[in-house]
N, C-alpha and C positions, 0 to 999 in steps of 0.2 A: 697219926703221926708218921705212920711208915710212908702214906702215901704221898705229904708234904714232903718227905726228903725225899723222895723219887721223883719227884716233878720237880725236884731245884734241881737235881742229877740231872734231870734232861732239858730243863733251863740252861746250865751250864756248859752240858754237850753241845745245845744246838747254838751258843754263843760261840764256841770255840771254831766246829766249823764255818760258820759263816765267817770267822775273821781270818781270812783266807786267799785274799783278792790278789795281794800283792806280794812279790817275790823280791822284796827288797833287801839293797843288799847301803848301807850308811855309814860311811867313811868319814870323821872327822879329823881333819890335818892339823897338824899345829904345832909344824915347823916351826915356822915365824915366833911363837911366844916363848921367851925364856924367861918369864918372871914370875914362873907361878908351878906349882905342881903338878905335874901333868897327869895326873890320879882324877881331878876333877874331869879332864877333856876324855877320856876313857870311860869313865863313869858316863859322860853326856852322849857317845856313841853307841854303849851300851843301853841306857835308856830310849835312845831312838829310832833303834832297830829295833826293840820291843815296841815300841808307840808304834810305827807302822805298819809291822807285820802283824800285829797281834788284834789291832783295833779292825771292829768290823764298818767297814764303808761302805758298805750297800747291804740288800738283804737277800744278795742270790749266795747260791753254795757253789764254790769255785775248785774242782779237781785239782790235784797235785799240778797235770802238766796244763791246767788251765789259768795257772797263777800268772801273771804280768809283771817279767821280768825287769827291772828296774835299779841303777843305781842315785843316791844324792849323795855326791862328795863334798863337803862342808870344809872349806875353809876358813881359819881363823886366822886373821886380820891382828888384831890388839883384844887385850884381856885384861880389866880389872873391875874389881869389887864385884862381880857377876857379872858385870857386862861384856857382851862379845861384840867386836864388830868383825863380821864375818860371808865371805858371798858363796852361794849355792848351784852347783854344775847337775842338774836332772837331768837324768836318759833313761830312756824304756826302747826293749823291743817287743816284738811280737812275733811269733814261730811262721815261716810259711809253711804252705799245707803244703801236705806230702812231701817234706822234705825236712832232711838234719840242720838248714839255715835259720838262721832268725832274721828279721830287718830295723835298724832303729827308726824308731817314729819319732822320738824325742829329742831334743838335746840342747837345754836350756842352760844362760848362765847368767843366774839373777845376783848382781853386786852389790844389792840393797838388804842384806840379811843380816838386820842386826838384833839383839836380844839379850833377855835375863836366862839366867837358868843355876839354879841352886844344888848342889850336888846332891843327889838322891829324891829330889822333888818327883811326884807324882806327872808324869805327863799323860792330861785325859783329855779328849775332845768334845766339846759340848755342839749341838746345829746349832743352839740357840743363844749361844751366847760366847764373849770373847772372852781366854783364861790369858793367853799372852803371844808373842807376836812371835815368838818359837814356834806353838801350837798350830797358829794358824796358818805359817809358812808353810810348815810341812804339810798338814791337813789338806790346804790348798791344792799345793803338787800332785797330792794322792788323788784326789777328785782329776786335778789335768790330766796327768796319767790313763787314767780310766776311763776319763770321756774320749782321749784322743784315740786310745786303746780301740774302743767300739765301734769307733767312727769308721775303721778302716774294716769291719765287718757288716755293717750296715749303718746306709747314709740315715743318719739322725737320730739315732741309738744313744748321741752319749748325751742328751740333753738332759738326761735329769742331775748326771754326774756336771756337768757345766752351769746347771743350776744349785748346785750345792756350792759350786765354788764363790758363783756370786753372791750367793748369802754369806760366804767366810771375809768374802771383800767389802762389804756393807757395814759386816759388824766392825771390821780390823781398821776402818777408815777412819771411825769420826777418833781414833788414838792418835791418829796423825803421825805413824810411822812410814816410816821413806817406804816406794812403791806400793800403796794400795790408793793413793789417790790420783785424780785425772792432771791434778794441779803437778806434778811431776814428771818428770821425762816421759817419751811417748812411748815405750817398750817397758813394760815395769806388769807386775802383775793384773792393775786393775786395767790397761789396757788388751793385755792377754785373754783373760776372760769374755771383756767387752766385745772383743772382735770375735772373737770363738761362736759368743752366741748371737751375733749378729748377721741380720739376711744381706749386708753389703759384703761381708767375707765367707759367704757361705762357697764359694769356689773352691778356699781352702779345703772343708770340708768334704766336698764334690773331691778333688785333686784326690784327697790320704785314701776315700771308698775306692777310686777307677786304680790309683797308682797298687794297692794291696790287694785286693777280693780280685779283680779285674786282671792286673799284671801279675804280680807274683805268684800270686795264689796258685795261676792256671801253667806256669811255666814248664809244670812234669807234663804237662797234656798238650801244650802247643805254644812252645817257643817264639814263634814268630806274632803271633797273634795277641803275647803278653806284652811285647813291644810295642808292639802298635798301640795298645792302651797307656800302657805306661806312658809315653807320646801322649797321649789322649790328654792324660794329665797335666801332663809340662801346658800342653795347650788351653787347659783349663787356668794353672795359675797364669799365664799369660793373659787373659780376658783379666782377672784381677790385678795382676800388674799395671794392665793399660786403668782402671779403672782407681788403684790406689798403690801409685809407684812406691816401691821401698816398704810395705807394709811389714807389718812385727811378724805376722804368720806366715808368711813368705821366707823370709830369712830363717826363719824355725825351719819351716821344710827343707831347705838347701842345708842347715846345719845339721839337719839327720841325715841327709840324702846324697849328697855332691860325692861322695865317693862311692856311693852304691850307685846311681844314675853310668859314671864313668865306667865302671866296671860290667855293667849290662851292657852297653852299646859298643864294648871294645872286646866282645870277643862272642861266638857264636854264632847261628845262621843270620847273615845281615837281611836288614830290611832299608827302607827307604827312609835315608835320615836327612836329606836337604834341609837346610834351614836351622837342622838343631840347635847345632852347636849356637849360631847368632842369637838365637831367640835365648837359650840358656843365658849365654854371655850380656842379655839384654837385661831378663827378669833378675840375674843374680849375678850382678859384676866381681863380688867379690872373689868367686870363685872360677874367674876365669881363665885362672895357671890351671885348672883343674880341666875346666873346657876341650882345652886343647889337645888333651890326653885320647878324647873320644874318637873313637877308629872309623872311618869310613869305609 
C-alpha cells in the first residue's frame, strides 16, 4: 500500500514538473461588455492561466529560466448566454545568449476567436480529441509558440510541436468554426500552420534559425558579423517573398521584428547595408515609416 502511494507521489511530481514549458502570462479585457458581471470574465482569466501554465505540452523538463515567455491578451468583443465573441493578440520572446535582452519571435492577432465557456468549467486538453474551440485556440497557440520557439535554436526542432498543432486543426475543423478551415480567409490558423510545416515556406523557418542562433545570439562576441547574418536573413525571406508575395509568415516576421531590425542597424559598428532599406520596403511595405528610420 505504502509503495502505491509513493509511486502516485512521484507520478504526480513528475507531472507537475514537466508542465512547465510556458511562462505565460493571459490577459482578458472586457472593457467593451457592460451587461453582464464581470465576475465571470475573471473567473475565465483565471482559469486560463491555469490551463496553460499548468498543462503539460511536451514531455521534456523545462528549468525556471528555460520557460518561454509569452503573452495572449483576449479581448472581448460581445457577451451572452456564454458566448463570447472575442479576438486574440499572442507574443512570445525568447532570451538572447549572453545577455539581459530578450527578442519577440511572435506576435499574432487572430480576430476569429469565438467561443463558450461556463464559469468554473474544467479546461482540459485532450491530442485526441476536440472539447471546444476555447481549448483548442489556446492549445493551438501553445504548440505555435513552442514550435516557433525551437525553430530559432535549431533549424527543424519544432516539428513535432507543428505537428501537434495540425492535429488540433484537423480535429477543430470538421466543427466549422471561423479560422481553422482553408475555406476561410488566407491568414487564419489553419493557414498558419499549413505554411509552417510546409517545404514551400521553409525560408521562414531558415530566416527565425540564421536571424536568432546566427545574429543575436553571437552579438557579445562579434557584432559586426551578427549583422551580417541577420542581413542573411532579411535575404532569405526575400527568395520567399519573390517566391510567395505577401505571405502570412512573413508578415508575422515583420510584426515581431520591424522595430528590433530598426534598432540594430541604427546604431553600433556599421556594416555594409546597400540595398536594405529597398529590399525591407519591398518584402514588407507596411512597415516602411519604419524603414526610413534605418541609419546608414
Amino acid at each position: 500500500m505504502m509503495r502505491k502511494i509513493f509511486s502516485l507521489i512521484l507520478i504526480c511530481f513528475f507531472v507537475t514538473i514537466q508542465a512547465q514549458e510556458l511562462n505565460c502570462k493571459v490577459v482578458v479585457n472586457y472593457d467593451k461588455i457592460t451587461n453582464a458581471n464581470n465576475q465571470i470574465f475573471k473567473s475565465l482569466e483565471t482559469a486560463l492561466n491555469e490551463f496553460v501554465n499548468k498543462t503539460a505540452w511536451t514531455e521534456k523538463t523545462y528549468k525556471d529560466n528555460e520557460k518561454i515567455s509569452c503573452t495572449m491578451f483576449i479581448t472581448l468583443n460581445s457577451y451572452e448566454s456564454n458566448n463570447f465573441e472575442a479576438s486574440i493578440q499572442v507574443q512570445a520572446s525568447r532570451p538572447i545568449y549572453n545577455s539581459s535582452f530578450s527578442s519577440s519571435i511572435i506576435n499574432i492577432n487572430d480576430k476569429d476567436f469565438n467561443f463558450q465557456y461556463i464559469e468554473f468549467q474544467n479546461l482540459f486538453y485532450s491530442p485526441s480529441s476536440y472539447d471546444s474551440n476555447l481549448v483548442s485556440t489556446i492549445a493551438f497557440y501553445s504548440y505555435i509558440i513552442l514550435g516557433v520557439d525551437a525553430e530559432t535554436f535549431k533549424l527543424d526542432s519544432g516539428a513535432n510541436y507543428f505537428q501537434s498543432a495540425q492535429e488540433i486543426v484537423s480535429l477543430a475543423a470538421s466543427t466549422g468554426g471561423k479560422g481553422w478551415s482553408q475555406t476561410d480567409k488566407t491568414q487564419n490558423r489553419y493557414y498558419l500552420i499549413n505554411d509552417l510545416m510546409s517545404t514551400t515556406f521553409k525560408p521562414y523557418r531558415e530566416a527565425m534559425f540564421q536571424y536568432h542562433f546566427n545574429g543575436l545570439d553571437n552579438m557579445n562576441k562579434d557584432l559586426k558579423s551578427s549583422k551580417e547574418a541577420i542581413i542573411n536573413s532579411i535575404n532569405t525571406l526575400s527568395t520567399l517573398h519573390e517566391a510567395k508575395p505577401n505571405a502570412y509568415l512573413t508578415r508575422i516576421f515583420f510584426d515581431a521584428k520591424s522595430d528590433e531590425i530598426v534598432s540594430i542597424f541604427s546604431d553600433g559598428p556599421s556594416i555594409n547595408i546597400d540595398g536594405l532599406v529597398d529590399k525591407l520596403s519591398r518584402i514588407s511595405p507596411t512597415n516602411s515609416t519604419k524603414w526610413v528610420n534605418i541609419k546608414f
